[in-house]
C-alpha positions, 0 to 999 in steps of 0.5 A: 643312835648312840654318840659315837654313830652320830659323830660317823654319820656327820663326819661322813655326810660332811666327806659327801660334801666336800667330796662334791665341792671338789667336782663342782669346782672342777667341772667349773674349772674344766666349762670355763677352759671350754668357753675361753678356747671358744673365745680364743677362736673367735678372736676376742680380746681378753675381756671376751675371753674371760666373760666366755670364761666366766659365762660356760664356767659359771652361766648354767649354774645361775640360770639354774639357781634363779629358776628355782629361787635359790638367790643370791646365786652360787656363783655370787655367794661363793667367790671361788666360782668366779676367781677360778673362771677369771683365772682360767680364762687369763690362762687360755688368753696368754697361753691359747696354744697349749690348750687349742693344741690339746682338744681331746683332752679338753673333750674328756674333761668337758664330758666329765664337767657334762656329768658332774653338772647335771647330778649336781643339778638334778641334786639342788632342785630335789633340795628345793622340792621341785618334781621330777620334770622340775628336777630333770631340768635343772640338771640340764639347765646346769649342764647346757645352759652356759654353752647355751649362752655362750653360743648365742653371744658367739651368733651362732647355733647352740652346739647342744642342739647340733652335736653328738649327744650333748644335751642328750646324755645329760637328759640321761643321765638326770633320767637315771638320777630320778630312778636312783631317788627310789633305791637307798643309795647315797647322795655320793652313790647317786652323784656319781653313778650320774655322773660316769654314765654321761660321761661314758655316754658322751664319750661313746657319742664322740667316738662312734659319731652318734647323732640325733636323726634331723628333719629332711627338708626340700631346700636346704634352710638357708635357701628357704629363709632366702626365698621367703624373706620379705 
């Protein structure tokens, strides 16, 4: 490959890169406006509001990166991740109306965020080396594990294992993401193929009000834990 050619390739590798960055940085911005609305709802002070912020913005990411051993994290060599989550988390706080009022939207975005997350989840752990199952889970892991967060630190159950199709689309979409790995499409090819078909799965899911099957019980569960506590 002569000069010229190289200069291309790198330029172009560089493009990919940068072009990533801007959906990273996005989908950070548009997980932290999520969990700062759920920390507007559940009435905490403004501290609470912007550790909600900051836990769905940048919390999925971490847990990825200590898993596969990709430390400092991210979020902590990169300040960008944080200052764009404690900002968005100031402006729900003082501006909760706004936003509250605009949920679809919101959604849009946050299904957008799902997708951006789990290709770029499922990218990282092929860069570490990891198998496929390995990479699969890092993707979800990226897309869920803040909401995750969140939910437990809000004592209630994870949304992920209750609504339409959330976890479930990002499973899908890093299934696809693996399939991609055998063709010879691009690193942005790949990114974004998984990334618009989560989000046209979790905006499918939202409209048609697609639900994963829940197991019968004979009592409902809160009268069955009642009856057997001891």
């Amino acid at each position: 490959m002569d000069k010229s050619g190289f200069d291309d390739t790198l330029l172009y590798m560089e493009m990919e890169q940068t072009i990533i960055y801007a959906f990273d940085i996005f989908g950070t911005l548009i997980f932290a406006i999520t969990g700062a609305v759920k920390g507007v709802r559940c009435k905490l002070d403004i501290l609470g509001v912007v550790v909600f912020a900051c836990t769905v913005g940048c919390g999925g990411g971490m847990l990825r990166d200590v898993l596969i051993g990709a430390t400092p994290v991210a979020a902590l060599t990169n300040s960008s991740y944080i200052i764009v989550c404690v900002l968005v988390g100031l402006a729900v706080f003082f501006l909760a109306p706004t936003f509250v009022g605009r949920w679809r939207t919101i959604l849009f975005c946050d299904a957008l965020g799902l997708g951006v997350f789990t290709a770029l989840g499922v990218a990282k752990g092929a860069m570490y080396g990891i198998g496929p199952v390995g990479q699969l889970l890092c993707g979800v892991f990226s897309a869920v594990g803040g909401g995750v967060i969140r939910d437990i630190m809000s004592r209630s159950v994870p949304s992920v294992l209750t609504s339409d199709f959330y976890a479930t689309a990002s499973l899908i979409g890093g299934v696809i993401y693996l399939l991609l790995e055998r063709t010879s499409l691009g690193l942005l090819g790949k990114f974004l193929a998984c990334t618009f078909l989560v989000l046209a799965i979790r905006l499918i899911a939202i409209k048609f009000k697609f639900h994963l099957p829940v197991a019968e019980t004979a009592l409902p569960v809160d009268d069955y834990l009642t009856m057997h506590r001891p």
